[in-house]
C-alpha positions as CSV (number, residue, x, y, z in Angstrom):
1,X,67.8,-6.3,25.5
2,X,64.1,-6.6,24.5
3,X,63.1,-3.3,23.4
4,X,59.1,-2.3,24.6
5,X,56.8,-1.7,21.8
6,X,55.9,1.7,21.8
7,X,51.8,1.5,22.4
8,X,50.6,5.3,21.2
9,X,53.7,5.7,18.3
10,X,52.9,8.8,16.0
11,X,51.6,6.3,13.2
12,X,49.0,4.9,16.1
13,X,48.0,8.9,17.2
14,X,47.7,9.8,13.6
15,X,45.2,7.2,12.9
16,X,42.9,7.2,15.9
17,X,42.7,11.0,15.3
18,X,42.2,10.2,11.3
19,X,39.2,7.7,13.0
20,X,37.3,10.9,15.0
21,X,37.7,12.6,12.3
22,X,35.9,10.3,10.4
23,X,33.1,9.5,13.0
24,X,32.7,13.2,13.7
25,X,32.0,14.1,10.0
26,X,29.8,10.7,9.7
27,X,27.6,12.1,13.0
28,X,27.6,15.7,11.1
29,X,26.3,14.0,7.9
30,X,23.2,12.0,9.7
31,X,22.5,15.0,11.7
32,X,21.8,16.8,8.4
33,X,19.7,13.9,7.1
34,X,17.9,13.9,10.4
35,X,14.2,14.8,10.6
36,X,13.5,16.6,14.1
37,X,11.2,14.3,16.3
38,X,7.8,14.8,16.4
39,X,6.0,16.7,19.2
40,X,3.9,13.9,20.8
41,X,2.4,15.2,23.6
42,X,1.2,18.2,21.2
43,X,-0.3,15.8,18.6
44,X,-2.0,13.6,21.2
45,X,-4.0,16.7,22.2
46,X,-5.2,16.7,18.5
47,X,-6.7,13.2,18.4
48,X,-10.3,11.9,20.3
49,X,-9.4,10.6,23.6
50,X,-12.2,7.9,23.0
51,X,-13.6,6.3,19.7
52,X,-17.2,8.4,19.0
53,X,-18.5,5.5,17.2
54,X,-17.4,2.2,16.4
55,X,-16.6,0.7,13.2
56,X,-18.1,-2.8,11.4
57,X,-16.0,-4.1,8.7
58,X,-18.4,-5.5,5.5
59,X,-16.4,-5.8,2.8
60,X,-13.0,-6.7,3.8
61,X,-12.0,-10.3,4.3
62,X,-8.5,-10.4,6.9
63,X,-9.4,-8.5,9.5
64,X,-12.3,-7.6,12.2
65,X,-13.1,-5.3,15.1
66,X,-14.7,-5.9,18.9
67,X,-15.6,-2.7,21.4
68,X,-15.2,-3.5,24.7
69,X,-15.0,-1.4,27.9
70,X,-11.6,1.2,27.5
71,X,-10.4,-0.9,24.7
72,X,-11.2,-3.0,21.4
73,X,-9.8,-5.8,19.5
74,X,-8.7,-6.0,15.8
75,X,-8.2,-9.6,15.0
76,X,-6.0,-9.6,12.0
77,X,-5.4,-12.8,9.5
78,X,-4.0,-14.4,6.3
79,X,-2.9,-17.3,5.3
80,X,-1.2,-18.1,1.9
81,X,0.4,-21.1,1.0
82,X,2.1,-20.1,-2.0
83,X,3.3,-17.8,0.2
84,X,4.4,-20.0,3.3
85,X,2.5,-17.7,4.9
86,X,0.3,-17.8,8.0
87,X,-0.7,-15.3,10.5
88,X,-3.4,-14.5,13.1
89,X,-3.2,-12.6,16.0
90,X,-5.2,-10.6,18.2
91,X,-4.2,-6.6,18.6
92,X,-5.4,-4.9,21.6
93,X,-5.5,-1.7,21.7
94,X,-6.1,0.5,25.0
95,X,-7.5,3.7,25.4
96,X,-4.9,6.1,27.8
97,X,-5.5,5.6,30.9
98,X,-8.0,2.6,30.9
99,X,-7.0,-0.7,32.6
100,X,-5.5,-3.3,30.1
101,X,-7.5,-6.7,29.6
102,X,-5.6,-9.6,31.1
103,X,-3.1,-11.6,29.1
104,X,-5.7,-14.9,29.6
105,X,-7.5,-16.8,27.2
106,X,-7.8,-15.6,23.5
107,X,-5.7,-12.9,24.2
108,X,-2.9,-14.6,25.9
109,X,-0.8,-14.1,22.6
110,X,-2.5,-10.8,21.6
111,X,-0.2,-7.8,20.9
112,X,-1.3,-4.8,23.4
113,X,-0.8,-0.7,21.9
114,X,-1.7,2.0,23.8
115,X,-3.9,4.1,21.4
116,X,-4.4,7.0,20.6
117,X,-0.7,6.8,19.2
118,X,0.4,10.2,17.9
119,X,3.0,9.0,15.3
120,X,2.9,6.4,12.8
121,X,5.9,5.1,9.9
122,X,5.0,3.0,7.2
123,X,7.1,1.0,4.6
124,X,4.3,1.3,1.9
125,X,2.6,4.5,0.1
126,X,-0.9,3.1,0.9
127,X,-0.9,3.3,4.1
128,X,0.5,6.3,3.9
129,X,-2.0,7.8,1.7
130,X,-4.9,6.4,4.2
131,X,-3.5,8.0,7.4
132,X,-3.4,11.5,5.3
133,X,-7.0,10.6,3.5
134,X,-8.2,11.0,7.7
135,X,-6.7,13.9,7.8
136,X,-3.8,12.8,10.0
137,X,-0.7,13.9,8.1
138,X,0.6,15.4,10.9
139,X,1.1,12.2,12.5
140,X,2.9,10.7,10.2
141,X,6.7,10.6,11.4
142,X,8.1,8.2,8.5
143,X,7.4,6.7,4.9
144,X,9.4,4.9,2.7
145,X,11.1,8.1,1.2
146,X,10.6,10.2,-1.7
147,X,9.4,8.0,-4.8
148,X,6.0,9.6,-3.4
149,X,3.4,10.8,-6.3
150,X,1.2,13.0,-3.2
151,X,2.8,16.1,-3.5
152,X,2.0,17.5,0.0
153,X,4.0,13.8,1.5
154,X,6.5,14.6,-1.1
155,X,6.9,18.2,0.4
156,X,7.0,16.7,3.7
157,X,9.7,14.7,2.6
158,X,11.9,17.5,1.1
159,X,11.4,19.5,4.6
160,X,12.4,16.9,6.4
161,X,9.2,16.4,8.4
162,X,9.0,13.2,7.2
163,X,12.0,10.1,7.8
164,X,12.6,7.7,5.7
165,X,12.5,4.2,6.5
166,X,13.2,2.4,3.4
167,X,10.7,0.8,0.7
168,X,11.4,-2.6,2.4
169,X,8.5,-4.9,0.8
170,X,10.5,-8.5,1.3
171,X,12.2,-7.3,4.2
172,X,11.7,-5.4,7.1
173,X,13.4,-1.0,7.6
174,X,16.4,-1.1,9.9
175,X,15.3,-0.5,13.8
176,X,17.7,2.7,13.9
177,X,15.5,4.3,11.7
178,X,12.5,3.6,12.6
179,X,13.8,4.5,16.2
180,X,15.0,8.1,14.8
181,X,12.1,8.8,13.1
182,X,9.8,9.0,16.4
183,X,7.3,6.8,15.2
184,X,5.3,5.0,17.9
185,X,3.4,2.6,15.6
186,X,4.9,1.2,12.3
187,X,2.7,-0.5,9.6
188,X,4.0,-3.1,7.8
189,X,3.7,-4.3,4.3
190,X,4.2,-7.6,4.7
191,X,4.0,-9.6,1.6
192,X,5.9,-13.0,2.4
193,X,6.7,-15.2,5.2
194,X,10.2,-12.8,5.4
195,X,8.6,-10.2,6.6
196,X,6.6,-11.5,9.1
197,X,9.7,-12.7,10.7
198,X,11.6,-9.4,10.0
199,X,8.4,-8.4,11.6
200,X,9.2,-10.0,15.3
201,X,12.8,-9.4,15.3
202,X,11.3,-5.4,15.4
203,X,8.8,-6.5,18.1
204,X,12.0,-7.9,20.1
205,X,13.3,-4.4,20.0
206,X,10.7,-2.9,21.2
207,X,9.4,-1.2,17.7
208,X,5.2,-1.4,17.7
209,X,5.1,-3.2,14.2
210,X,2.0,-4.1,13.2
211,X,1.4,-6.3,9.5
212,X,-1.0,-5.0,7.0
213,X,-2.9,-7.2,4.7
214,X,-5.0,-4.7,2.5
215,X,-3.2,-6.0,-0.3
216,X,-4.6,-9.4,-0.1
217,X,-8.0,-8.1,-0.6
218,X,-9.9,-10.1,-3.6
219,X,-12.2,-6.8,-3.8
220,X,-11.5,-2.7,-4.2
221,X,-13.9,-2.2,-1.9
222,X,-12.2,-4.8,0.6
223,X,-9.1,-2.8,0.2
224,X,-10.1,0.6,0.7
225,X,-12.1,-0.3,4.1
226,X,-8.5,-0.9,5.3
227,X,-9.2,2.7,5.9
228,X,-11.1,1.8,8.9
229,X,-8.2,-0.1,10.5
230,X,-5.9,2.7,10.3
231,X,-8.2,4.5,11.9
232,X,-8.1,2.5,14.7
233,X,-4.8,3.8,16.2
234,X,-6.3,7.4,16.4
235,X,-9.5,6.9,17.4
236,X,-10.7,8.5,13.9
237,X,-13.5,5.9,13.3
238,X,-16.2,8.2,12.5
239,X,-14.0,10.1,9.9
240,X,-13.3,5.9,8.2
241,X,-16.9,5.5,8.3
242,X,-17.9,9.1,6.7
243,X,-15.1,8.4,4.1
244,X,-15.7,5.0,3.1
245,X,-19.8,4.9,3.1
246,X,-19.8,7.6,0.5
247,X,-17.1,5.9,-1.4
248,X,-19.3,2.6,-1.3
249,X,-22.3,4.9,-2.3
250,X,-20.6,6.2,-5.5
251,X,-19.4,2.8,-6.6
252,X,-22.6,1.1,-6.4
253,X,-24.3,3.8,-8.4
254,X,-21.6,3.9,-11.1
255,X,-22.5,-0.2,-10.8
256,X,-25.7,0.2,-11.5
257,X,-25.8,2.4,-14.4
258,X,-23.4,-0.3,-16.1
259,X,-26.2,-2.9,-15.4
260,X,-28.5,-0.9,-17.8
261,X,-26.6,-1.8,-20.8
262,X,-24.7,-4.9,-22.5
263,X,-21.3,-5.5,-20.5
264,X,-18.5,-5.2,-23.1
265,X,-15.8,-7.5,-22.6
266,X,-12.5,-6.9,-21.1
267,X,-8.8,-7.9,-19.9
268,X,-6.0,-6.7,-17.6
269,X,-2.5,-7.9,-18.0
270,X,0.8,-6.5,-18.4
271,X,3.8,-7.9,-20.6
272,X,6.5,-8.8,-18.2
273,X,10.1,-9.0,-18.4
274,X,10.5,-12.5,-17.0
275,X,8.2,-15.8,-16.1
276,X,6.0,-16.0,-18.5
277,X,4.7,-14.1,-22.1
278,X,2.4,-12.1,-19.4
279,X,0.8,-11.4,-15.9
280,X,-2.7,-11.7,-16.1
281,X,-5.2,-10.0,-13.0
282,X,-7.7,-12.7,-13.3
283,X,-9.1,-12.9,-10.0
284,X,-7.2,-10.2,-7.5
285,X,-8.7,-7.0,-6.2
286,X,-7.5,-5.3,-9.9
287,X,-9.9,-7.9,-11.5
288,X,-12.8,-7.0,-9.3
289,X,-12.9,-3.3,-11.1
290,X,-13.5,-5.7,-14.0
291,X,-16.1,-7.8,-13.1
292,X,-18.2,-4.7,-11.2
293,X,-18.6,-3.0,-14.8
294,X,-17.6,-5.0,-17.1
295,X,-16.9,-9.3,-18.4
296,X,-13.4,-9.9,-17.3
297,X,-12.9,-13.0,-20.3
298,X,-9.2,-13.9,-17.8
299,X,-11.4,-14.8,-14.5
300,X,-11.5,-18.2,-14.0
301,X,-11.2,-19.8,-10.3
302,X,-7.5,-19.8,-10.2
303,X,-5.3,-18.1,-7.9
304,X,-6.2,-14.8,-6.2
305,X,-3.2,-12.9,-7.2
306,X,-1.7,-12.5,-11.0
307,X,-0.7,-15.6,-12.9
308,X,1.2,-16.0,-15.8
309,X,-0.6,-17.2,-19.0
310,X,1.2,-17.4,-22.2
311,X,0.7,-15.8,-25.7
312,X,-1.5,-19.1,-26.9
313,X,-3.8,-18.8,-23.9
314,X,-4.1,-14.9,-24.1
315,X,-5.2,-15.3,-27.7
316,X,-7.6,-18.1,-27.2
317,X,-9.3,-15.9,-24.4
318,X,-9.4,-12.5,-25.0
319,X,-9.3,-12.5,-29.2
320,X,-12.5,-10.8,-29.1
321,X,-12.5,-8.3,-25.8
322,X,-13.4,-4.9,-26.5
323,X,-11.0,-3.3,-24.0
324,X,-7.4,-4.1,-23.0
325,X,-6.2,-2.7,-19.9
326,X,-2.2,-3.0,-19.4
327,X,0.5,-1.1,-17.3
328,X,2.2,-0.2,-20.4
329,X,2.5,3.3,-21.8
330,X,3.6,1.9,-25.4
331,X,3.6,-1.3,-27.5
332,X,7.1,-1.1,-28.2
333,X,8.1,-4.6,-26.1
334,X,5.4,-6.4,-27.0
335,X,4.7,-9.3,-29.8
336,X,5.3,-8.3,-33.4
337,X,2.1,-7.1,-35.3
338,X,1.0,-10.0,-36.8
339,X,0.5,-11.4,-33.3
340,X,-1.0,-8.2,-31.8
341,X,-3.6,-7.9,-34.9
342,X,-5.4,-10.8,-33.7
343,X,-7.0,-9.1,-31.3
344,X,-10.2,-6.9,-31.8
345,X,-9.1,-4.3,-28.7
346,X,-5.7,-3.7,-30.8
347,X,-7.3,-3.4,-34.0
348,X,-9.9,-0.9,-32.1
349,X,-7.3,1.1,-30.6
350,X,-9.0,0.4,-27.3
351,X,-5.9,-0.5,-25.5
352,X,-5.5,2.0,-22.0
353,X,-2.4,2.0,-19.4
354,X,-3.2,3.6,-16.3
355,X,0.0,5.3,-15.5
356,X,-1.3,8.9,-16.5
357,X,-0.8,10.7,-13.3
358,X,3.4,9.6,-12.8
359,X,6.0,11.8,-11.5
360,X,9.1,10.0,-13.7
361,X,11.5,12.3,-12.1
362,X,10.4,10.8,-8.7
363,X,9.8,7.2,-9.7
364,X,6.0,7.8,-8.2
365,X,3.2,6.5,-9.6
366,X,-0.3,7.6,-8.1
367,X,-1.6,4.0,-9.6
368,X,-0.4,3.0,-6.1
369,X,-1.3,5.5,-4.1
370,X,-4.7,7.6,-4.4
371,X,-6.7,4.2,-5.6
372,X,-6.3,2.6,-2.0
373,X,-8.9,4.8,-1.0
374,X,-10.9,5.9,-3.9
375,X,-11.6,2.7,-6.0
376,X,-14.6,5.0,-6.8
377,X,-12.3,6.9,-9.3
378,X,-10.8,3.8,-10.8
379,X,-14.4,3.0,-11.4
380,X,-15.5,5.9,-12.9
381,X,-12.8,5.7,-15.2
382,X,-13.5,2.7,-16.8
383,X,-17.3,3.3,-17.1
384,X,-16.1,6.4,-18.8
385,X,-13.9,4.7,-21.2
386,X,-16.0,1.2,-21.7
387,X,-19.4,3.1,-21.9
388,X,-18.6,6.7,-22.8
389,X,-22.3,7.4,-23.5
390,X,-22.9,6.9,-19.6
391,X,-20.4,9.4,-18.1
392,X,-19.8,11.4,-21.8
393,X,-18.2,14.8,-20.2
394,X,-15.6,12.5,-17.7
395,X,-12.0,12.7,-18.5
396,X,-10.2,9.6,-17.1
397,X,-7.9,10.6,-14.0
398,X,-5.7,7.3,-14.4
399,X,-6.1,6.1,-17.7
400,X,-4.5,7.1,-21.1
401,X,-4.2,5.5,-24.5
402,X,-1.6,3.0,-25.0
403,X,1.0,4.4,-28.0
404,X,0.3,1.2,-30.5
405,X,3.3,1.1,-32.6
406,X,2.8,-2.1,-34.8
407,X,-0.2,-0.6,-37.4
């Protein structure tokens, strides 16, 4: 006689009860980690129903703004080839409660958001920093996490009135997240061809994601006015425009103080651990500090993002600089002394990191952070440091003395 197999045996009970068990204290555990969801109707009350004045974009290269009856246009685009990268799209966003342009022409493939949006996530500090810098840190819902050097975000963070949604640079935050966190609108740091597809697959879902290019900017002033996109999604124009015109003001006066006197010459670079001797910022938006106040002797028409170069070819070009800027806070890595001696910034003692204001304990680095909006401080540092008779009672917020360890 066949004997039936016993479907729900003891062994089979204990383990789909061992199984709820689990799931229950796996549900327990997120609900801990869980932020509670932003109040949108509340924080839409906050923001201008309507821009109050529009903005004009002069210094930024990938991306532009139109005004048009209940709604504007922010035409956003990059192209890279090292990169395999190649984007340009149209973003149309409408004011609540306006009609929505047709789907026809140059915005058949446009991407339509309904602004003002209350919330906002981002996988990068910057952006970040430039949504609180217009006094919109309520609305932000998620971040990358904690390696945060702002400590009112880091607060946030620790309170849980801020998600996290993962410091995904080559990649794109996992939609359960972003969907938990209450965001309406995520910014992207997309640096590669990766994330622009991780980008789509979040638009599939449903997720707002928009890219951000800021970091493409060949100038500090074309980075900061990113400001002025992000304030696009809030209708916070007129704060973007107060914010970055007396930024602009301060730079150009710092600019033209330097013009008085002889430019000394200069360098930034930073000794990495792979790919070449070093990474040289020859012609990037980290260069541009350079060649506002100073002779960067690395610019050359290359590449607009840091190259490798060499020991021979740093020695042959920078020998004689006055000032070495690097990103590290001691020599101890570096080329032995009898390399190091050849150059007159070494000898001088005029070699500066600009990792002074770093929370170790947090892996947070305000390098990142603050300068996206005020390049004006960067600047004033380094007038203070290459012409100290110009600024004599400044004390640097970023930069410090390298430890040199080979005398």
């Amino acid at each position: 006689m066949k004997v039936r197999r016993q479907l729900f045996g003891p062994n089979l009970i204990y383990c789909l009860w061992l199984m709820i068990v689990v799931a229950l204290m796996v549900v327990l555990s997120c609900g801990a980690d869980r932020v509670e969801e932003p109040d949108a109707d509340n924080l839409l009350k906050k923001l201008p129903k309507v821009q109050t004045e529009p903005v004009s974009v002069s210094h930024a290269q990938n991306f532009s703004v139109t005004y048009h009856d209940g709604y504007k246009v922010a035409d956003l685009h990059f192209e890279s080839e090292g990169r395999n990268m190649q984007f340009h799209q149209k973003l149309v966003l409408v004011q609540r409660g306006s009609q929505a342009p047709a789907k026809v022409g140059e915005l058949k493939d446009a991407w339509f958001i309904d602004i003002p949006v209350a919330t906002m996530a981002a996988n990068h500090d910057g952006e970040v920093i430039r949504v609180k810098s217009l006094g919109l840190i309520d609305h932000i819902a998620g971040m990358g996490g904690g390696d945060i050097y702002d400590q009112e975000l880091r607060s946030r963070w620790e309170q849980k009135e801020i998600a996290s949604i993962g410091y995904s640079f080559h990649s794109v935050p996992e939609p359960e997240l972003l969907m938990s966190s209450g965001a309406e609108l995520l910014i992207l740091h997309t640096y590669d061809n990766k994330g622009l597809t991780g980008m789509n697959k979040l638009r599939e879902l449903g997720i707002n994601a928009i890219p951000n290019f800021a970091w493409a900017e060949q100038s500090f002033l074309g980075k900061a006015e990113w400001i002025k996109f992000s304030s696009l999604f809030f209708n916070k124009e007129a704060e973007a425009n107060s914010l970055f015109d007396s930024i602009s003001e301060r730079c150009e006066a710092l600019i033209e103080k330097v013009a008085e006197v002889d430019k000394k010459n200069t360098f930034l670079l930073y000794h990495p651990s792979g790919q070449a001797d070093w990474m040289a910022h020859r012609n990037d938006f980290y260069a541009s500090y350079l060649k506002a106040v100073s002779n960067n002797v690395l610019q050359d028409n290359g590449p607009t993002h840091s190259v490798g170069i060499n020991n021979e070819q740093l020695l042959s070009l920078a020998s004689e600089a006055d000032f070495w800027i690097v990103n590290s806070t001691s020599d101890e890595q570096w080329p032995p002394a009898n390399y190091l001696h050849n150059f007159k910034s070494y000898r001088n003692g005029n070699v500066y990191h600009y990792q002074k204001r770093t929370n170790y304990e947090h892996n947070a680095y305000d390098w990142y952070e603050t300068p996206e909006v005020r390049p004006d401080l960067v600047l004033e540092d380094l007038v203070s440091i290459f012409y100290p008779e110009l600024l004599p009672d400044h004390n640097p917020v970023f930069f410090q003395k390298v430890k040199l360890t080979k005398p």
